[in-house]
C-alpha positions in Angstrom: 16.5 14.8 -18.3 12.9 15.1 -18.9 10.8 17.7 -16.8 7.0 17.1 -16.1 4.3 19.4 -16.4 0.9 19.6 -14.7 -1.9 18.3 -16.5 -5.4 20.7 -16.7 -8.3 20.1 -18.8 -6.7 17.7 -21.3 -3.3 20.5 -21.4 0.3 20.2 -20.0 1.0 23.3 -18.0 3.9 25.1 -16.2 3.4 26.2 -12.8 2.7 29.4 -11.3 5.4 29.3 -9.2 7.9 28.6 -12.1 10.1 26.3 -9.8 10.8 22.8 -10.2 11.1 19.7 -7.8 13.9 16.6 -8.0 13.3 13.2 -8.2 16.1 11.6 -6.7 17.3 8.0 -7.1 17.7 6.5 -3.8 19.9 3.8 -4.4 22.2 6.4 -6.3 21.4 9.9 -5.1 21.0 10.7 -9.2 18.4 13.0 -10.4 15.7 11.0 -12.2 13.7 13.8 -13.8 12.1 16.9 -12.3 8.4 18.0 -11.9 6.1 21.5 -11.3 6.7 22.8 -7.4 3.1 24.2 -7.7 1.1 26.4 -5.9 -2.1 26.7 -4.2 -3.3 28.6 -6.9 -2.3 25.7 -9.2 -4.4 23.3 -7.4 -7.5 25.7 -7.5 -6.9 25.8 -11.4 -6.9 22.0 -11.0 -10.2 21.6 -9.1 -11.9 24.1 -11.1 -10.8 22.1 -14.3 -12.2 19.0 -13.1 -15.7 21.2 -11.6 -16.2 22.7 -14.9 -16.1 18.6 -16.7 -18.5 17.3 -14.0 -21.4 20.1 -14.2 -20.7 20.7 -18.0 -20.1 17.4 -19.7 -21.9 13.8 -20.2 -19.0 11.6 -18.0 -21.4 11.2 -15.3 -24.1 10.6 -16.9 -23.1 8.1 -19.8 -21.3 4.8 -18.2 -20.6 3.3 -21.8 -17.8 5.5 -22.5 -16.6 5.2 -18.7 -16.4 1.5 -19.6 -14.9 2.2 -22.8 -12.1 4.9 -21.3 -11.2 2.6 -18.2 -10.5 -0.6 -20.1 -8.6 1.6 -23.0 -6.4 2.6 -19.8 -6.1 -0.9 -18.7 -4.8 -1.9 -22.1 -2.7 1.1 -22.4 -1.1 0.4 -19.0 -0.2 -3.1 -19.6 1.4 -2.3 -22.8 3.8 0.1 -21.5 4.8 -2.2 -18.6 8.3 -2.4 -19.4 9.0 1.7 -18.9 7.2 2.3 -16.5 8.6 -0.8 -14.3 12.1 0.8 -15.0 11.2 4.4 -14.2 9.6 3.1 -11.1 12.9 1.7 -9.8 15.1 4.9 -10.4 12.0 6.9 -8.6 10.9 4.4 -6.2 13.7 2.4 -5.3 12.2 -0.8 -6.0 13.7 -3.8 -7.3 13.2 -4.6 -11.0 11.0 -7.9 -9.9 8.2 -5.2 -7.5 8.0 -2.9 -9.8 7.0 -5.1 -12.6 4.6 -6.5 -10.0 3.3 -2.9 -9.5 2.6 -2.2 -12.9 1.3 -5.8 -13.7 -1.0 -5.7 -10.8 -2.9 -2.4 -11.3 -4.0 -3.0 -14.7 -7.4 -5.5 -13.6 -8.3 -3.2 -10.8 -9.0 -0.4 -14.0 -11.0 -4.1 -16.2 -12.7 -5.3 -13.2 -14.2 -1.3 -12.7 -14.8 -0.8 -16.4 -17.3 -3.5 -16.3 -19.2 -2.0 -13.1 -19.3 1.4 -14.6 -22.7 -0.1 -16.1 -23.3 -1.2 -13.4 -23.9 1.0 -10.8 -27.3 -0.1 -9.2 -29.3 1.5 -6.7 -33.5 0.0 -6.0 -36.2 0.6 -5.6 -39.1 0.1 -2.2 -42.5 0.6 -2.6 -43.9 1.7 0.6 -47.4 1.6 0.1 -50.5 1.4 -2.8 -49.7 4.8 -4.1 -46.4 5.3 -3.1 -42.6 4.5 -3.9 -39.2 5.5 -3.3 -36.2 5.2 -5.5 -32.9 5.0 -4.5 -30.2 6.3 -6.9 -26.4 5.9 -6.8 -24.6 9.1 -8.1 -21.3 10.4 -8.4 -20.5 12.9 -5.7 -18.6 15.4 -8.1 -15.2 16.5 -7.7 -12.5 13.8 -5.8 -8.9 14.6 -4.9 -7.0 11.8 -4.6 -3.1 12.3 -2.7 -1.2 8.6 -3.4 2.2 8.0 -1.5 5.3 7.3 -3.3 5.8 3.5 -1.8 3.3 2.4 -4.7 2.6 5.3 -6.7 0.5 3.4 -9.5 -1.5 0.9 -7.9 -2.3 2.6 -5.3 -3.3 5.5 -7.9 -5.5 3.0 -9.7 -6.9 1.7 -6.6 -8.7 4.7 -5.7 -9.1 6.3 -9.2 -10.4 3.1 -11.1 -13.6 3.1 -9.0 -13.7 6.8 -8.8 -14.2 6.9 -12.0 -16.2 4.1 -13.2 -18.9 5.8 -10.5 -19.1 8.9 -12.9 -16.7 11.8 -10.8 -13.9 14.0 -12.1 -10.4 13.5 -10.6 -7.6 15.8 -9.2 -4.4 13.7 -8.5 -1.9 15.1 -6.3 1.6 12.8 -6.4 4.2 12.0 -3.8 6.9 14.7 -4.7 9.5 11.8 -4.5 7.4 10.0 -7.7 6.1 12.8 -9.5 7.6 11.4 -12.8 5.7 8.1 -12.9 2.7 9.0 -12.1 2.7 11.6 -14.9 3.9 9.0 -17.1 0.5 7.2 -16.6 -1.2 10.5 -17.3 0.4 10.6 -20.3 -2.0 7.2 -21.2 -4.6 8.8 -19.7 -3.7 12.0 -22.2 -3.8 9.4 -25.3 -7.5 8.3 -24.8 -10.3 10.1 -26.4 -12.5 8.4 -24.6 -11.3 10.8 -21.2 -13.0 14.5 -21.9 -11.2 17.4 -21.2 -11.3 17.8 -17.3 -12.3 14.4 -16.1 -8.8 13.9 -14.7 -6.6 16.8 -13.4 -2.3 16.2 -12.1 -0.8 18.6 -10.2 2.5 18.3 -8.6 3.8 19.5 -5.7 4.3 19.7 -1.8 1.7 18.6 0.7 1.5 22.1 2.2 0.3 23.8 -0.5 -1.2 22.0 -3.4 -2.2 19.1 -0.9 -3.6 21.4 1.4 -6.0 23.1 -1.0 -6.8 19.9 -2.4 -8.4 18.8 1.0 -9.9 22.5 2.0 -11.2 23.6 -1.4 -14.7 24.0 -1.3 -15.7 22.4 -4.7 -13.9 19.3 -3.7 -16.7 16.4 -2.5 -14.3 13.8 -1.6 -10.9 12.8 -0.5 -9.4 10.1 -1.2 -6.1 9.8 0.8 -3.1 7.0 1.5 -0.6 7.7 3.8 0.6 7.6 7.2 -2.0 8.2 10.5 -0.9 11.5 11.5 -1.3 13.3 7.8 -4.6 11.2 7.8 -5.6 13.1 11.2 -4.7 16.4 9.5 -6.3 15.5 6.7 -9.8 14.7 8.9 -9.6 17.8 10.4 -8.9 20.1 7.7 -12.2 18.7 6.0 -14.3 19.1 9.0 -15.1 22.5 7.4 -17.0 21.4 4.7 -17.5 17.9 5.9 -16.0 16.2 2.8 -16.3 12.7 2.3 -13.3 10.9 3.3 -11.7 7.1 2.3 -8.1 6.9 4.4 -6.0 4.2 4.0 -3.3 5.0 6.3 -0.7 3.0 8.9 0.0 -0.5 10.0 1.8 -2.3 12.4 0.6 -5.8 10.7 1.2 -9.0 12.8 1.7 -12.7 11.3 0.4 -14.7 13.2 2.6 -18.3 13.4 1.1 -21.1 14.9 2.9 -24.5 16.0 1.0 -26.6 13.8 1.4 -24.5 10.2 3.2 -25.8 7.4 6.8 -24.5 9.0 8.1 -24.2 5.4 5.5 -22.0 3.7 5.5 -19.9 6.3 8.6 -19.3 7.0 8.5 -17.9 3.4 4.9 -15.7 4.3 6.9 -14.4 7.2 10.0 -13.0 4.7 7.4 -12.3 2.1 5.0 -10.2 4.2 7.8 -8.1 5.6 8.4 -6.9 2.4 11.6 -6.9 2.9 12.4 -6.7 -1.2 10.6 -2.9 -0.9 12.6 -2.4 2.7 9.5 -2.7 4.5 7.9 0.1 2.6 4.8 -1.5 2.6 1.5 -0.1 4.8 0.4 -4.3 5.7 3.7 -4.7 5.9 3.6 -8.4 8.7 6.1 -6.4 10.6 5.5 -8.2 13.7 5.6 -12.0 14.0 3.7 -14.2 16.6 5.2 -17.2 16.9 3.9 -20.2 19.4 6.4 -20.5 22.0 7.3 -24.0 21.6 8.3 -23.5 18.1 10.1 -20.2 18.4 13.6 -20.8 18.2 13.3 -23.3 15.4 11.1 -20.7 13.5 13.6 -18.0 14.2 16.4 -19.7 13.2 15.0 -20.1 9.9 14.1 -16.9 9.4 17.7 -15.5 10.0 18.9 -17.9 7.7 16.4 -16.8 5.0 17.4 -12.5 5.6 21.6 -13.5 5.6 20.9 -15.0 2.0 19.3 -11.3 0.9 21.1 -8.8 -1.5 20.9 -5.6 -0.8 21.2 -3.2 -4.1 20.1 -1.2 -6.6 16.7 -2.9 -8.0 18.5 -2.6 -11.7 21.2 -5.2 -10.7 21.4 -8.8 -11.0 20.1 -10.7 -8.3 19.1 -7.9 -5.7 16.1 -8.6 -3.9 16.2 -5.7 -0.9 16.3 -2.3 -2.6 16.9 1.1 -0.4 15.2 3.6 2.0 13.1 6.1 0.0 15.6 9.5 1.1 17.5 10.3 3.5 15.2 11.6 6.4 13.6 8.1 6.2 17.1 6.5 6.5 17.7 8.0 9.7 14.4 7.5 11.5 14.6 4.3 10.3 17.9 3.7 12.0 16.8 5.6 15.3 14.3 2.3 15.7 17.0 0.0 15.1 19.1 1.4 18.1 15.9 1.2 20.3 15.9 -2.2 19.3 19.6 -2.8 20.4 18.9 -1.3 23.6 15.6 -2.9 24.2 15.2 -6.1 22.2 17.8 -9.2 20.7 19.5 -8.3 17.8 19.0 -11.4 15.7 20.1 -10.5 12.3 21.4 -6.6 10.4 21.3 -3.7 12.1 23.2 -1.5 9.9 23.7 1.3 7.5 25.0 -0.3 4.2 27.9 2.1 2.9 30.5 -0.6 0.6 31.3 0.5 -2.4 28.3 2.3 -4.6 26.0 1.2 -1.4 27.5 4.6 0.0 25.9 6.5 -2.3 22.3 5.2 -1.7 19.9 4.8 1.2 20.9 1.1 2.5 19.8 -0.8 5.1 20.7 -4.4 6.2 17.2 -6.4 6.7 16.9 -6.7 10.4 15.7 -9.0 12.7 14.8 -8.9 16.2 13.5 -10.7 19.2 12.0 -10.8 22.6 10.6 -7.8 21.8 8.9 -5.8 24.5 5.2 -5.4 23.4 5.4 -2.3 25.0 8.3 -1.2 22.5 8.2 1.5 19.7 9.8 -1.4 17.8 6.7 -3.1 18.7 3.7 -0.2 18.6 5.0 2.2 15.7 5.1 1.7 12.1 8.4 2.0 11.0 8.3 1.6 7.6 11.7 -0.1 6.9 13.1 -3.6 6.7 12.8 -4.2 10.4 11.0 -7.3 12.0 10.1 -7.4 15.5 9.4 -11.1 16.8 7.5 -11.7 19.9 6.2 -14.9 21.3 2.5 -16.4 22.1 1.8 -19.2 24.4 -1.9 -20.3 23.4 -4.9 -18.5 20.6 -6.2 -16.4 23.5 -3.1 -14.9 24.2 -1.7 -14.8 20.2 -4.9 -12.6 19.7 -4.4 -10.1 22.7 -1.0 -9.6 21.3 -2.4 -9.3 17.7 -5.0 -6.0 18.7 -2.1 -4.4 21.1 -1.6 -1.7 19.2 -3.6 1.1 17.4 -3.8 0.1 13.9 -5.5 -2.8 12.3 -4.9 -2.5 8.4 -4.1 -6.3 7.9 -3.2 -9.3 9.7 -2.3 -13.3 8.5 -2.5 -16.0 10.2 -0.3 -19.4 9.7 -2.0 -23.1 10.5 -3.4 -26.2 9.0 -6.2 -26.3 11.8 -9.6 -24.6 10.0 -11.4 -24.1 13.3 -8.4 -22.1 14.7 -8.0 -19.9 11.8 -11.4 -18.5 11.5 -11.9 -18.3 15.6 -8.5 -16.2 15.3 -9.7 -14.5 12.0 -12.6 -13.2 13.9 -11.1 -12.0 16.8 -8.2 -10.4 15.2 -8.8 -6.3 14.7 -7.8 -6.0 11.1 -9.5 -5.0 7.8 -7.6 -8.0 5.6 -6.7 -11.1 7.5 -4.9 -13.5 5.3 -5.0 -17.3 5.9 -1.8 -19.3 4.8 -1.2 -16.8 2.9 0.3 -12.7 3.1 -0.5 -9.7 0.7 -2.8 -11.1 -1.5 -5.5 -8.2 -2.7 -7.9 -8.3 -5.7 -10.2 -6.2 -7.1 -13.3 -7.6 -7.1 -12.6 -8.3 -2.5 -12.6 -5.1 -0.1 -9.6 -3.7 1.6 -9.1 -1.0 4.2 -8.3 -0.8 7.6 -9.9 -0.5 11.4 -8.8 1.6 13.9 -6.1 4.4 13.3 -5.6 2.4 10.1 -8.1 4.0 8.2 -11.9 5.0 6.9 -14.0 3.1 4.0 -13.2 0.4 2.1 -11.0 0.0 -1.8 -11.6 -2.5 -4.4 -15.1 -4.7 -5.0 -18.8 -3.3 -4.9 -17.7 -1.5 -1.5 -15.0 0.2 -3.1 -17.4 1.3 -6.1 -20.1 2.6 -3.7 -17.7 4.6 -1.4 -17.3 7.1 -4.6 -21.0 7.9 -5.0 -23.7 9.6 -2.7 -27.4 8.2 -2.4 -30.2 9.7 -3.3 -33.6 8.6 -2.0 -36.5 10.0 -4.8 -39.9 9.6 -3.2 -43.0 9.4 -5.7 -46.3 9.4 -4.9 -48.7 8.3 -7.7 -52.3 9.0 -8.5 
């Protein structure tokens, strides 16, 4: 069984604490591999690794060998697809199909960023016949990033990739649950020269210790942070010290939005495929609620439950599964406490249940579930559940599909389903979300900006935004003679 160390300028290290913490296989309840339970003082060593690279070396200041380093990574990554993919589904629970996906998809977020590392462009103004300003884009110094362990890599190369390319050094703090991935990837970080000692930093461990200094520490400029709202709260108030930059990706409650006149076909298959039911709705845009137009409902419904009973449920490894399990245990049952809510205050359309035949018993399971005439005023309807749950509600006209679309506090994504232009963009524009998706669901690329409004989050990932949201400007003032 292979045990992970932390990784401190360009060395693997043993924790202070000399303890270890278990990665467990959710669909089995087998230990996957085991990783440093560090402390605090582990996490200073880490920040004051990556300080050290910043004021000492050239990273910041010679984008040629960011370029160089980020698309080595890129190449590295996609050559080790295969491994990673399977290690991914012992640690994360996916199926074999996602986390292929996973690994796939985060290699031209680190190509697209190699190329702007030359590029990062402020201007200039002249303000009058003797006098000018310059405005200069620089790297803000040291960024912790803390990534989730629903999709430990991209999401890691989402926020690390532009990071990066704008000239900082890195501290990454993994989900305990994923620990052994993501050190797997620093492990291709490890084999390119191209990285000097320090630039990026790994240090496992629990949120209350090594995540907690990671946010507080003083020589830490920025946070970069996925997750759920409330740690995101924390998170903004723990930094309030030293106001630290912040980007926050955190919760959704996603709706997809179906209107009568939509190709009924394709998006009956959005509506499966944004509730991301093959990761058990452990997706932050998860479409977790569906709008439907009223006059269609019970056709579109129908459909839907006849697309979820054709589902396998299973271990990602095996033939033919396409829903894998709940990440642990303490997930498992919250996810369950909604799905009795939903019995009491909603129609049960489809699942409901616990999944414990055969080896089932020995994982976290749960049926993909369906329900409808949901009250908007439900949890089922207002939290994020993060699980395969689907709450269906129905919409009479675009006025009122829109008031049902901003009921709630977050507004990470949203998708919208119709052949009528006009109707799309009028709903697009109205609709409170960061992403909105038009005949189509998840789609993200590197080069367009993502994040979220409201409680869903602060800043903006991927494209020129996401590039800018890592560096600090500078306004130089000259006057000539």
């Amino acid at each position: 069984m292979q045990t992970y160390l932390n990784y401190m300028n360009g060395q693997w290290e043993q924790s202070l604490s000399g303890r270890l913490i278990e990665s467990v296989n959710p669909a089995t309840g087998e230990i996957v591999c085991k990783a440093q339970d560090s402390t605090a003082e582990d996490a200073k060593s880490a920040v004051d690794s990556a300080r050290r690279s910043f004021e000492r070396g050239d990273w910041s200041e010679d984008p040629n060998r960011r370029a160089r380093a980020l698309y080595k990574l890129a190449q590295r990554l996609s050559e080790s697809i295969t491994p990673m993919a399977e290690l991914l589904v012992r640690e994360g629970g996916k199926t074999l199909e996602d986390a292929i996906a996973e690994i796939t998809r985060s290699t031209p977020p680190l190509e697209y960023y190699s190329g702007l590392a030359r590029n990062v462009f402020g201007r200039s103004i002249v303000l009058g016949p003797k006098t000018m300003s310059v405005l200069l884009r620089e790297p803000i110094g040291v960024v912790s990033i803390i990534i989730p362990w629903n999709a430990p890599i991209a999401l890691l190369v989402r926020s690390l990739a532009p990071a990066l390319a704008a000239g900082n050094t890195v501290v990454i703090k993994p989900a305990s649950a994923t620990s052994g991935i993501t050190a797997e990837f620093m492990k291709l970080v490890d084999s390119i020269s191209e990285f000097p000692k320090g630039t990026l930093n790994f240090v496992s461990g629990p949120g209350e210790t090594v995540g907690r200094e990671l946010v507080r520490n003083r020589s830490v400029a920025m946070i970069s942070f996925t997750g759920d709202t409330s740690t995101g709260k924390e998170i903004m108030k723990l930094a309030a010290d030293s106001l630290k930059k912040l980007s926050l990706e955190l919760g959704g409650k996603s709706p997809n939005i179906v209107y009568a006149d939509a190709d009924f076909s394709k998006a009956v298959k959005g509506v499966i495929t944004g509730a991301c039911f093959s990761s058990a709705g452990q997706v932050c845009f998860a479409g977790t609620r569906v709008l439907i137009q009223r006059n269609i409902h019970e056709r579109f419904l129908d459909a839907v439950h006849q697309q979820v009973k054709s589902m396998k449920v299973g271990y990602g490894m095996d033939k033919d599964v396409t829903v894998g399990p709940i990440i642990n245990r303490k997930q498992l049952d919250r996810v369950m406490s909604y799905i009795e809510t939903g019995k009491k205050e909603a129609e049960l359309v489809a699942g409901g249940n616990r999944m414990t035949e055969g080896n089932l018993a020995k994982g976290n399971f749960v049926e993909p579930t369906v329900f409808d005439n949901v009250p908007i005023d439900s949890r089922l309807a207002q939290e994020e559940i993060f699980g395969p749950v689907l709450s269906v509600l129905s919409f009479d006209d675009m006025e009122d599909a829109i008031q049902l679309a901003n009921n709630t506090v977050y507004g990470l994504a949203a998708a919208i389903w119709t052949k009528d232009l006009s109707k799309a963009l009028n709903t697009a524009r109205k609709v409170k979300a960061g992403t909105v998706w038009v005949n189509t669901f998840g789609r993200l690329y590197a080069s367009t900006e993502a994040g979220g409004m409201k409680q869903s989050g602060i800043g903006r990932l991927y494209g020129l935004e996401g590039l800018r949201d890592f560096t600090e400007l500078k306004n130089v003032n000259i006057e000539t003679e």
